[in-house]
MIDO-888243 format. One line per 2 residues: number of its first residue (from 1); their letters; for each residue x, y, z of N, C-alpha, C. Coordinates in Angstrom, 1 decimal. Layout:
MIDO-888243
NUM	A	X,Y,Z,X,Y,Z,X,Y,Z; ...
This chain:
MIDO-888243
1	XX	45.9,23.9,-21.5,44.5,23.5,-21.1,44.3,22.0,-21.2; 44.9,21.2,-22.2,44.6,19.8,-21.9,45.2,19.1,-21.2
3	XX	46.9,19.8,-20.1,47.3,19.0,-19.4,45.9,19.1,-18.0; 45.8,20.6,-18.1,44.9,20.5,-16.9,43.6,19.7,-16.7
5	XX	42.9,19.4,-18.3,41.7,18.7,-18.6,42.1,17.1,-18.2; 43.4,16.8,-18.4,43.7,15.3,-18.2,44.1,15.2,-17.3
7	XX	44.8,16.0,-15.8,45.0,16.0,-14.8,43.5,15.9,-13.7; 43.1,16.7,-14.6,41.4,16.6,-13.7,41.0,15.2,-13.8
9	XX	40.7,14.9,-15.0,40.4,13.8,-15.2,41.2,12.4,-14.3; 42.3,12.5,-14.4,43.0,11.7,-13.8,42.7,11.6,-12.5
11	XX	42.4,13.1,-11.7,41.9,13.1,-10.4,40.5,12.6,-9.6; 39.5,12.6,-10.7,38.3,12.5,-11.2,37.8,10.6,-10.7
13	XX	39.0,10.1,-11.6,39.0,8.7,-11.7,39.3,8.2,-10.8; 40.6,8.6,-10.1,41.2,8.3,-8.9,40.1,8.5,-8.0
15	XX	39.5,9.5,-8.0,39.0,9.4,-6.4,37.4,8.4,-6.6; 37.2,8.3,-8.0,35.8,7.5,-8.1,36.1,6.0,-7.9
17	XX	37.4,5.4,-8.2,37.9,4.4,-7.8,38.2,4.1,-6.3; 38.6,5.4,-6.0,38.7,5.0,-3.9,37.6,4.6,-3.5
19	XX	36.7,5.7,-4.3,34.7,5.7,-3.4,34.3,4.4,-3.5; 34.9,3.6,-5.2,34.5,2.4,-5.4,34.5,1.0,-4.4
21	XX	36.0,1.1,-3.9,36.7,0.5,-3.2,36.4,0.5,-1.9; 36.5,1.5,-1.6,36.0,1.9,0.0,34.3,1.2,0.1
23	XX	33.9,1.2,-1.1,31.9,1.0,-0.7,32.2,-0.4,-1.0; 32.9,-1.1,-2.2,32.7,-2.5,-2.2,33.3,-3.6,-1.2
25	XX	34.6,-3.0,-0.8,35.3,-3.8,0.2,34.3,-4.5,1.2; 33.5,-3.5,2.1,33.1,-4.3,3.5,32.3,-4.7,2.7
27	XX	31.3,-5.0,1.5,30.3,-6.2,0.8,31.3,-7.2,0.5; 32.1,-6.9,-0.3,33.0,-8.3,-0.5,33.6,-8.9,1.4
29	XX	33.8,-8.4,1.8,34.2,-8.8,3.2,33.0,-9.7,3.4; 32.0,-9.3,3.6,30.9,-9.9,4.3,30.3,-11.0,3.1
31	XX	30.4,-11.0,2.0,29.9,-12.1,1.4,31.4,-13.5,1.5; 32.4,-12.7,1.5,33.6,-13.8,1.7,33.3,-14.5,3.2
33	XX	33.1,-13.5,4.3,33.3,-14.3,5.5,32.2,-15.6,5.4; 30.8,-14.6,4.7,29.3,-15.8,5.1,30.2,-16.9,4.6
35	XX	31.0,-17.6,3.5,31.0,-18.6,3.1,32.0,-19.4,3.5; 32.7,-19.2,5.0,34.2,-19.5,5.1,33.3,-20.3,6.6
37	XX	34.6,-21.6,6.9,34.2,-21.7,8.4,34.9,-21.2,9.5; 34.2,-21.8,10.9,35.3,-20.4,12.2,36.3,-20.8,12.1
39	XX	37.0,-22.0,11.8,38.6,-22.0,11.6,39.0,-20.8,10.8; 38.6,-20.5,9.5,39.1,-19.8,8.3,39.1,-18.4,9.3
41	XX	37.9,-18.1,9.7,37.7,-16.9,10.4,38.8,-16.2,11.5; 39.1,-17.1,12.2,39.8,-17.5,13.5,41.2,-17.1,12.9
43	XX	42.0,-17.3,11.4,43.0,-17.1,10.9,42.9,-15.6,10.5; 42.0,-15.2,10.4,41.5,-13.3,10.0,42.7,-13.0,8.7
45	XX	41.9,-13.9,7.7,42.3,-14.0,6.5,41.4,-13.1,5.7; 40.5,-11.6,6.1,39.4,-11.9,6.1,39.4,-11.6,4.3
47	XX	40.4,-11.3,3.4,40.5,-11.0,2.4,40.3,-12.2,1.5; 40.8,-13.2,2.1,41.3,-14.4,1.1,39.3,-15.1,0.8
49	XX	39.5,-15.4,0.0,38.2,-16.3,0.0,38.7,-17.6,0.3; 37.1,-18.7,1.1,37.5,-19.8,1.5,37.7,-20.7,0.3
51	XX	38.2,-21.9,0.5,38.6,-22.9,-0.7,37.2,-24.1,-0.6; 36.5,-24.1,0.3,35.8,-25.3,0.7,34.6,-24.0,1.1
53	XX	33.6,-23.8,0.2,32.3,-23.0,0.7,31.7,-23.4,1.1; 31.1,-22.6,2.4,30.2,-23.3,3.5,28.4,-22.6,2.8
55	XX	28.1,-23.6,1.8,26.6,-22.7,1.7,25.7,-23.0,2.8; 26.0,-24.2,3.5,25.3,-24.6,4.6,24.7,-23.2,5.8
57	XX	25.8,-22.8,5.7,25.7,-21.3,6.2,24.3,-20.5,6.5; 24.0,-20.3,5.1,22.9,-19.6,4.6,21.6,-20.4,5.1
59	XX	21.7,-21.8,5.1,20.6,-22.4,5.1,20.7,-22.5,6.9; 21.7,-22.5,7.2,21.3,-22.3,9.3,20.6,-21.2,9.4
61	XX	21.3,-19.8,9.0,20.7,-18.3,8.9,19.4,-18.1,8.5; 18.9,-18.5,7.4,17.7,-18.1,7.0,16.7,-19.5,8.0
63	XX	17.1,-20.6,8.8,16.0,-21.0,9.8,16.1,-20.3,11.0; 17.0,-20.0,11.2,17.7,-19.1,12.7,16.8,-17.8,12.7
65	XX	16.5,-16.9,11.3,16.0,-15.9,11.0,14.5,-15.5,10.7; 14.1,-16.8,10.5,12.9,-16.9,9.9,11.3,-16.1,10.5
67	XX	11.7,-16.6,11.6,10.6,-15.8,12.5,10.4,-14.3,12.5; 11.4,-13.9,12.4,12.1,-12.2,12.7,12.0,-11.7,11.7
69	XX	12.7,-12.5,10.5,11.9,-11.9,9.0,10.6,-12.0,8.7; 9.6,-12.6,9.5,8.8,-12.2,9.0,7.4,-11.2,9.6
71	XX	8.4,-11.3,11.2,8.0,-10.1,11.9,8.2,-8.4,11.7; 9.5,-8.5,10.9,9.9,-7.5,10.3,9.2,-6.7,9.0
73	XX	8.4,-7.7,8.3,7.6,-7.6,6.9,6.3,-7.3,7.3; 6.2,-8.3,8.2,4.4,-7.4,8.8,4.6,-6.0,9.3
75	XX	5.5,-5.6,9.9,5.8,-4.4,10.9,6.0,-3.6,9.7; 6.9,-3.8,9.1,7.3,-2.6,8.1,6.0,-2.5,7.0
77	XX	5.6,-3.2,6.4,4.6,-3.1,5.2,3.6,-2.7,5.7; 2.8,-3.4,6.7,2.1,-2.5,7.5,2.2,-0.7,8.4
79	XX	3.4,-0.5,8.4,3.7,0.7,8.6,3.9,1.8,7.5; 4.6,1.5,6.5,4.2,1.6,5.6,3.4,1.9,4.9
81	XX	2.4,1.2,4.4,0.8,1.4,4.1,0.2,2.3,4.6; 0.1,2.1,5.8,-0.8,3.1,6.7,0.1,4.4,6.8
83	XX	1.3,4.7,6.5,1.5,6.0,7.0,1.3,6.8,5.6; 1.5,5.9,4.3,1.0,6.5,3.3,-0.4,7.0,3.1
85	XX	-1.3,6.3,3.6,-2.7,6.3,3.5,-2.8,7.9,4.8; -2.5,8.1,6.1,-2.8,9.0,6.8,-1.8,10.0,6.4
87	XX	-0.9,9.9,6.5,0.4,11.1,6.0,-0.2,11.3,4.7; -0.8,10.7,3.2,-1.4,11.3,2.4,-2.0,12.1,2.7
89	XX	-3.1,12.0,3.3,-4.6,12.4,3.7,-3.9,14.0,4.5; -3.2,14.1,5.7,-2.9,15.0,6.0,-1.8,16.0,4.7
91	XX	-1.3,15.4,4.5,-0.5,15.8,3.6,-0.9,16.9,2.7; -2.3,16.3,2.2,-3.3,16.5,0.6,-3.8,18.2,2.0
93	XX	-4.6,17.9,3.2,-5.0,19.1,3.4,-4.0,19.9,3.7; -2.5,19.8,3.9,-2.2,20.9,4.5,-1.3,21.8,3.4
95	XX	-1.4,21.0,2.2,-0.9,21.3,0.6,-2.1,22.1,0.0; -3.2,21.9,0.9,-4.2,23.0,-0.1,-5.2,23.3,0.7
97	XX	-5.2,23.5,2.0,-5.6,25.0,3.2,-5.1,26.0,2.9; -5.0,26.8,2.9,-4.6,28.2,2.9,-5.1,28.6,4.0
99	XX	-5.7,28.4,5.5,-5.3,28.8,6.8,-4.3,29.0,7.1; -4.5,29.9,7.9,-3.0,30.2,9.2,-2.6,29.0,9.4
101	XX	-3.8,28.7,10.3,-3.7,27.1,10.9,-3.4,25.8,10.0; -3.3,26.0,9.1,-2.5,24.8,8.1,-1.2,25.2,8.1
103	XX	-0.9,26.0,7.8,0.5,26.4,7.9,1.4,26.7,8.9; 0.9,26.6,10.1,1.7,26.4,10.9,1.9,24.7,11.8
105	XX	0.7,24.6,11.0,1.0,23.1,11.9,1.9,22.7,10.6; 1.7,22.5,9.2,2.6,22.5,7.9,4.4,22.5,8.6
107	XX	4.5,23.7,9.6,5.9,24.0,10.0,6.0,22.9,11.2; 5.2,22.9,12.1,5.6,22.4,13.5,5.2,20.4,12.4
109	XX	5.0,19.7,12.1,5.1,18.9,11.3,6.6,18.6,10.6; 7.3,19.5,9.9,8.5,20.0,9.7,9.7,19.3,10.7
111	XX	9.0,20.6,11.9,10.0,20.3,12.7,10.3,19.1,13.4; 9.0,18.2,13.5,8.9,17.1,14.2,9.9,16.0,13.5
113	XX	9.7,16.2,12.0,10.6,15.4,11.2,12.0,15.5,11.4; 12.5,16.4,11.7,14.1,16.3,12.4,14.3,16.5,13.7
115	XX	13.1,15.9,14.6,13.4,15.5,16.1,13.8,14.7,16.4; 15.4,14.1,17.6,15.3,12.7,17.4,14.5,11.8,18.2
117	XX	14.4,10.7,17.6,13.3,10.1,18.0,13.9,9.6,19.4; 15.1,9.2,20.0,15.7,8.8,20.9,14.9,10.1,22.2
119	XX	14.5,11.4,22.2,14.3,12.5,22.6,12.6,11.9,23.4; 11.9,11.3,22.6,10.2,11.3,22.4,10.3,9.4,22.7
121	XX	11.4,8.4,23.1,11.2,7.5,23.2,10.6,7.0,24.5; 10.9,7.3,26.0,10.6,7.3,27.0,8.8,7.5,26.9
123	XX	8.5,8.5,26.6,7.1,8.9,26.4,6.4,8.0,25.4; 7.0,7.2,24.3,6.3,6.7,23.2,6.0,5.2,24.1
125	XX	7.0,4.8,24.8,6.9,3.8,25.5,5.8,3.7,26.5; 5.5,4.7,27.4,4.9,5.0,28.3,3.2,4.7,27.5
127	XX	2.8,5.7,26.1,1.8,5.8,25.6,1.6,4.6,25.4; 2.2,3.9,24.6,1.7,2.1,23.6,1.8,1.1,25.5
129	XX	2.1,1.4,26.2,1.9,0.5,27.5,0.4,1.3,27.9; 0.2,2.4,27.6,-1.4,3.0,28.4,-2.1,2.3,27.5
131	XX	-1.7,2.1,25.8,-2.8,1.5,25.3,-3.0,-0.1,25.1; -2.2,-0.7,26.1,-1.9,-2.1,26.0,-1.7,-2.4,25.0
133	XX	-1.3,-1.9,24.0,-0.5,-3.2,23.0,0.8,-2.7,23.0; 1.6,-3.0,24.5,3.1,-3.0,24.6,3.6,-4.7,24.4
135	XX	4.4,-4.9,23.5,5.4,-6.2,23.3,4.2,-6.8,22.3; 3.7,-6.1,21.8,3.1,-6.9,20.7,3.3,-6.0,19.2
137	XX	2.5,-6.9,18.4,3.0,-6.4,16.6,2.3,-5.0,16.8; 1.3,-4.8,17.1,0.2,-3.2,17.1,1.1,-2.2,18.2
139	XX	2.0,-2.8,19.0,2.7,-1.3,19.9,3.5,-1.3,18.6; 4.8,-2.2,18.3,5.7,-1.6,17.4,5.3,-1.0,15.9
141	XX	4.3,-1.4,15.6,3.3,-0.5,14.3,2.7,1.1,14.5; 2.1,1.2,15.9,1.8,2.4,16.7,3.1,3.1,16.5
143	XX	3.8,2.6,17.5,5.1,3.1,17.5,5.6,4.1,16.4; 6.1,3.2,15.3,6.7,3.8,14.2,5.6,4.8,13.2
145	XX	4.4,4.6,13.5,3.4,5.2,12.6,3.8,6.7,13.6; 3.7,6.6,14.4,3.6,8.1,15.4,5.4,8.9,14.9
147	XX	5.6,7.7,14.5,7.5,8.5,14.6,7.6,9.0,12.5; 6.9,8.3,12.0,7.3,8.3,10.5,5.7,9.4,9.7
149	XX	4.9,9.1,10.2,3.8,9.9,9.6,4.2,11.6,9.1; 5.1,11.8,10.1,5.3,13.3,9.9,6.0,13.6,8.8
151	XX	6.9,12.7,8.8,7.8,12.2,7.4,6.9,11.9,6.2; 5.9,11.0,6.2,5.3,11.0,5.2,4.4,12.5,4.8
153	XX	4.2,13.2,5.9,3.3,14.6,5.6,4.1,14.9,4.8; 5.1,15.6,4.5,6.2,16.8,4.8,6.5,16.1,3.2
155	XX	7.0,15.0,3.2,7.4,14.4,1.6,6.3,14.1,0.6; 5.1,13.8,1.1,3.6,14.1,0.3,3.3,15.3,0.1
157	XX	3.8,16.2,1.3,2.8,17.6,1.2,3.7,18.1,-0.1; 5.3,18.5,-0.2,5.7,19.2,-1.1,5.5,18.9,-2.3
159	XX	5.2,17.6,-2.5,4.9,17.2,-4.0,3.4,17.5,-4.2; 2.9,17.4,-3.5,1.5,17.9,-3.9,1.2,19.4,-3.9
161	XX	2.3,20.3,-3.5,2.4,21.8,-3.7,2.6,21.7,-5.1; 3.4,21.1,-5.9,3.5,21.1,-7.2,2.8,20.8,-8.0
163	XX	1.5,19.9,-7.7,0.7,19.4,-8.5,-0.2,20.4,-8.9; -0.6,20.9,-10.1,-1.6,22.0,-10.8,-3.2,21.7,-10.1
165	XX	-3.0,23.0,-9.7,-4.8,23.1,-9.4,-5.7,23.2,-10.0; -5.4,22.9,-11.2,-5.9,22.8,-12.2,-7.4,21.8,-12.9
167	XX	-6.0,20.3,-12.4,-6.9,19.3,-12.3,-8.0,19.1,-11.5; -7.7,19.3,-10.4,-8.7,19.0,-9.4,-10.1,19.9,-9.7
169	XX	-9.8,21.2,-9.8,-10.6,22.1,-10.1,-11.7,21.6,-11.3; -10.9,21.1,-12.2,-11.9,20.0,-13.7,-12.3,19.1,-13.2
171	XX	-11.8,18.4,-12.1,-12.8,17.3,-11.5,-14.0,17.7,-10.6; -13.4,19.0,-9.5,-14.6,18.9,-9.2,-16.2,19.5,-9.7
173	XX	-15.8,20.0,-11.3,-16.4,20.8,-11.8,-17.3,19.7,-12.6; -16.7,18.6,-12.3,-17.8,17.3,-13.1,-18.3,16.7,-11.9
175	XX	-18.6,17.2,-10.2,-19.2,16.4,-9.8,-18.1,15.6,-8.9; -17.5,16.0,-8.9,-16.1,15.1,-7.7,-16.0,15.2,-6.3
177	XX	-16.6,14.9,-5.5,-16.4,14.8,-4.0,-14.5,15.3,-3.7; -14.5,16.0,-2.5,-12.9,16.4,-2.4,-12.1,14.7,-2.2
179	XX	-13.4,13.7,-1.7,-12.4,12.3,-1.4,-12.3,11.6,-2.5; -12.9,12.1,-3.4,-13.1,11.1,-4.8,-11.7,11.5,-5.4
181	XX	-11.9,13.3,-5.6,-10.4,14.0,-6.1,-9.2,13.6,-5.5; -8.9,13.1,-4.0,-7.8,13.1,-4.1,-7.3,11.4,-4.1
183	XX	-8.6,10.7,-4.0,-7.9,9.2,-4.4,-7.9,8.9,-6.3; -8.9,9.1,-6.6,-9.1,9.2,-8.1,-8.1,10.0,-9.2
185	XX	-7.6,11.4,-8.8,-6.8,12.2,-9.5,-5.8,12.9,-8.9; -5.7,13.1,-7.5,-4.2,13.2,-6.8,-3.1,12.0,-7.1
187	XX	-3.7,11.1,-6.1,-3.3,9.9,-5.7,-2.0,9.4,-7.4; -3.2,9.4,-8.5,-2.7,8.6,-9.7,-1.3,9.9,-10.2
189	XX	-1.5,11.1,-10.1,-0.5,11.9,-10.5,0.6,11.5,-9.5; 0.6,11.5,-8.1,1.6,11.7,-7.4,2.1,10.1,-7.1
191	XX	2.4,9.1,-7.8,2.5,7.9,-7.8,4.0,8.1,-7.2; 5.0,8.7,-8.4,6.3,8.3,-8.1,6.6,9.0,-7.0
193	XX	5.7,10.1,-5.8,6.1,10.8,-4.5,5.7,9.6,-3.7; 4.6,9.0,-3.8,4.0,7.8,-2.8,5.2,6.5,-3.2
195	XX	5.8,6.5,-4.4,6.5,5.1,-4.1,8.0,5.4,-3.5; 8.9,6.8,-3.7,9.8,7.4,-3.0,9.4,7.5,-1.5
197	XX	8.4,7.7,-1.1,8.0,7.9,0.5,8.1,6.4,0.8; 7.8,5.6,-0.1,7.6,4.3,0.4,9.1,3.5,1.4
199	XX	9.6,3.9,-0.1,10.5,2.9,-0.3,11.6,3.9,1.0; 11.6,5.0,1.6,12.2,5.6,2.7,11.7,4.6,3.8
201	XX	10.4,5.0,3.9,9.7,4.5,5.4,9.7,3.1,5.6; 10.0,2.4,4.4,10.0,0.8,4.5,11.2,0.6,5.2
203	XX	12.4,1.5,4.9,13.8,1.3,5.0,14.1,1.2,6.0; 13.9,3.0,6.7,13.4,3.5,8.1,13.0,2.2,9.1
205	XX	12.2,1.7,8.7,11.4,0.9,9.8,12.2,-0.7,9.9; 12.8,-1.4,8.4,13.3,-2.3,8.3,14.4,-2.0,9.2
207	XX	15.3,-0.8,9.0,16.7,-1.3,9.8,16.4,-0.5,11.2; 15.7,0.1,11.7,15.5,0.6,13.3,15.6,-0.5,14.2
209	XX	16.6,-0.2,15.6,17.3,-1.0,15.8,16.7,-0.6,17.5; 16.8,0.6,18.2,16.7,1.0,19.6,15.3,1.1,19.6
211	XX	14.1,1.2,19.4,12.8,1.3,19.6,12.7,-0.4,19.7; 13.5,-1.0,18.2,12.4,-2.3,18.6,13.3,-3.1,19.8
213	XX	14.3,-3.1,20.0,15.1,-3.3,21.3,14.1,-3.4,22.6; 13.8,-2.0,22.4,12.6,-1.6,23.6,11.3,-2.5,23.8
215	XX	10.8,-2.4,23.0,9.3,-2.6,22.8,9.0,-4.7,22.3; 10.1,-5.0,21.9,9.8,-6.5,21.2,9.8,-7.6,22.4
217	XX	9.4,-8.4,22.1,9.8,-9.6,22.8,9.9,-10.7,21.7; 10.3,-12.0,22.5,10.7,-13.1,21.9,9.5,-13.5,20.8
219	XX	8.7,-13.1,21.0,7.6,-13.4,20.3,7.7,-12.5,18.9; 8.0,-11.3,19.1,7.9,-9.8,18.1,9.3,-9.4,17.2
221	XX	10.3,-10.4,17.7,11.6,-10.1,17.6,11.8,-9.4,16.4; 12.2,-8.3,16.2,12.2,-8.0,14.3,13.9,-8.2,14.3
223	XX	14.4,-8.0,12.5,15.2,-9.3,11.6,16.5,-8.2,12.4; 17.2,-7.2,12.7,17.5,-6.1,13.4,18.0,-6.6,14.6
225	XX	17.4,-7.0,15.5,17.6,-7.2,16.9,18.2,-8.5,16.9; 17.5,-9.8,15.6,18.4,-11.3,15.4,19.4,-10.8,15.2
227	XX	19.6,-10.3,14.3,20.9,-9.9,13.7,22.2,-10.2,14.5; 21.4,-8.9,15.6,22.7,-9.1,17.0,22.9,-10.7,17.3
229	XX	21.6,-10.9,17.9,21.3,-11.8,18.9,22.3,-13.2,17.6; 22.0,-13.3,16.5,22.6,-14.8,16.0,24.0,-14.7,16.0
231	XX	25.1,-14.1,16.5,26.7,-14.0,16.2,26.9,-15.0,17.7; 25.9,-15.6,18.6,26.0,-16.0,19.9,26.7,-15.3,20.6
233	XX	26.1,-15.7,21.7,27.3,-15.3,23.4,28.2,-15.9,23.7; 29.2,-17.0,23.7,30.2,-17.6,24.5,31.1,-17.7,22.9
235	XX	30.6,-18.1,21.9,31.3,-18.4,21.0,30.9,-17.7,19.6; 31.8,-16.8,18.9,31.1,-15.6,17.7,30.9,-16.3,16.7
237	XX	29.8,-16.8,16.0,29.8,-17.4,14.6,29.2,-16.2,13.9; 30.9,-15.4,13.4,30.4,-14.4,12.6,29.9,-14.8,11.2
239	XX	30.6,-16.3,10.7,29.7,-16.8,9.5,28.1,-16.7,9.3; 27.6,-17.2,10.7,26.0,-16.4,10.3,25.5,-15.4,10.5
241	XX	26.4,-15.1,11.1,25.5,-13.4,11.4,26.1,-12.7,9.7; 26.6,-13.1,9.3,26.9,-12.8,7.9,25.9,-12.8,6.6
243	XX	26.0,-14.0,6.8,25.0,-15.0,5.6,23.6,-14.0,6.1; 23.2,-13.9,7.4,22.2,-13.7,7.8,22.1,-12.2,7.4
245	XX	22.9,-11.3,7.5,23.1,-10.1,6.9,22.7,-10.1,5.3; 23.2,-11.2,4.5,22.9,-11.0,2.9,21.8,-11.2,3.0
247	XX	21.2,-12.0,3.7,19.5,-12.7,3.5,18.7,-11.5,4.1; 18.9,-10.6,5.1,18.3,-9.7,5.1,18.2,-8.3,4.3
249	XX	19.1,-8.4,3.3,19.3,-7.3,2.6,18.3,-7.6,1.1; 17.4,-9.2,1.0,16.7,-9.2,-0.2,15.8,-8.9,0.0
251	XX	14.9,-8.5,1.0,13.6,-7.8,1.0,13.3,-6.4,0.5; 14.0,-5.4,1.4,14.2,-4.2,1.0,15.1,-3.6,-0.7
253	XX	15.8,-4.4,-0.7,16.3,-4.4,-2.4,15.1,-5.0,-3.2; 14.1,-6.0,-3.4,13.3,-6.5,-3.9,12.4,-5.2,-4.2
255	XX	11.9,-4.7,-2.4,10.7,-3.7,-2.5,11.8,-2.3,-3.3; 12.7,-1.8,-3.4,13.5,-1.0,-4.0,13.2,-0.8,-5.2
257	XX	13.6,-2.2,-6.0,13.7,-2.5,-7.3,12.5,-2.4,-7.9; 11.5,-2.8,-7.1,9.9,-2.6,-7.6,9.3,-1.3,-7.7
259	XX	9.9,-0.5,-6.8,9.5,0.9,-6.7,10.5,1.9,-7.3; 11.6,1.0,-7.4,13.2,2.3,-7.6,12.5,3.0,-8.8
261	XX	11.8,2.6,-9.9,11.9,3.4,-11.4,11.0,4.7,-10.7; 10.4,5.2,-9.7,9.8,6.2,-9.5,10.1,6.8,-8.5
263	XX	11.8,6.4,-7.7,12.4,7.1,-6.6,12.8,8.4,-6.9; 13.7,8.3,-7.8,14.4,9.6,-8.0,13.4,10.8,-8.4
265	XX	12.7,10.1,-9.5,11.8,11.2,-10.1,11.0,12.0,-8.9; 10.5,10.7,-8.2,9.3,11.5,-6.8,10.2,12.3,-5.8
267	XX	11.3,12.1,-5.8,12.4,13.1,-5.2,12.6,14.3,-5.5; 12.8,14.9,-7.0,12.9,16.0,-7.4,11.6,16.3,-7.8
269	XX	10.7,15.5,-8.0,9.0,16.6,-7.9,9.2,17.1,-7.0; 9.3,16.5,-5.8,9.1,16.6,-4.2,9.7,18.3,-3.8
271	XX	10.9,18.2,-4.4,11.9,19.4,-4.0,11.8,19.9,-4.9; 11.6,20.1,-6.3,11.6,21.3,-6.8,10.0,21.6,-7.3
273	XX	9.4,22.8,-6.8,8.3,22.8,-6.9,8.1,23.8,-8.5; 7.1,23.4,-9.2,6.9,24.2,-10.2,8.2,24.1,-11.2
């Protein structure tokens, strides 16, 4: 029994060490290249780190980027927000109708959430140009609110199937409007489902790459589309599309870190009900 317990174990380690290896590699790759110049690159050394660090790097990338990051922050936080605030709201009625009619739109909501969006793009395009704000900040916010809201239902609604009817019932029995109940005493219970939805839909919208392709212009660019666009055309400076890669990865790790202590938890509220 203990060769088998140490052979497991042995197997155990080994394969948590590949997963290790395999996930840290392409980070170490990409933090070695940002710091190397195109000569070093051009030798596809890509293992070795450089001897002479290029931080200058970082400081081209984050002016090159700057615009896009911050087109990216309005788009996403603003999307964000608002799909919490209406995906709540729908969410909260269709967790506590007991119509037919809540529950089947509850399902067709569902379903929408694993439609792909590549499917409904053509048409989303078509809509945000009927309502003129195509190539501006309000189509690409439109946009993704119409694509993520359903997401937000579906991950609001289950966790608020779990919440006791209890409370609300004590509130409204002191006088609580249904809007008072569910910003007042839903809202404050279901914190760590609203900061796990968040921190999805922020993610969602930060790295989407084919909508804002579509819909952006030079003016709207989000950090996604630079990404491509800074490696150049005639000549590849993969060093800043690098650097520019780490610099884009501190926003959504920041908003993570500020939200992470209530991800997991609002995950298994979410899914396991009761």
């Amino acid at each position: 029994m203990k060769s088998k317990s140490r052979a497991l174990m042995i197997l155990v380690l080994l394969t948590l060490a590949f997963l290790t290896i395999a996930y840290v590699l392409p980070v170490y790759v990409v933090v070695v290249t940002s710091l190397k110049t195109p000569a070093e690159i051009s030798a596809r050394r890509y293992l070795i780190p450089s001897t002479d660090l290029q931080i200058e790097n970082f400081v081209t990338s984050f002016e090159l980027i700057l615009p896009s990051l911050l087109n990216s922050a309005i788009i996403g936080f603003s999307v964000t927000f608002l799909c919490l605030l209406v995906g709540g709201l729908g969410a909260y009625y269709l967790a506590r109708s007991r119509s037919t009619f809540a529950r089947v739109l509850f399902i067709l909501v569902g379903i929408a959430v694993y439609l792909p969006y590549q499917v409904v793009l053509i048409p989303l395009v078509q809509i945000v140009a009927e309502t003129g704000l195509a190539l501006t900040h309000w189509g690409l916010i439109l946009s993704y609110l119409i694509l993520n809201v359903p997401l937000a239902s579906v991950l609001l609604g289950t966790f608020f199937l779990a919440v006791p009817r209890e409370l609300e019932e004590a509130a409204e029995v002191d006088g609580a409007s249904k809007i008072q109940i569910f910003f007042r005493v839903v809202i404050p219970v279901a914190m760590p489902a609203y900061a796990s939805t968040a921190i999805i839909i922020f993610t969602q919208v930060w790295n989407e790459f084919l909508l804002a392709l579509t819909l952006a212009t030079p003016r709207t660019t989000t950090i996604q589309i630079k990404l491509a666009e800074i490696k150049g055309s005639f000549v590849a400076h993969y060093e800043l599309q690098m650097a520019a890669a780490l610099i884009t990865l501190i926003v959504p790790l920041v908003f993570f870190l500020a939200l992470g202590q209530y991800f997991i938890r609002g995950i298994l509220a979410g899914a396991l009900k009761g």
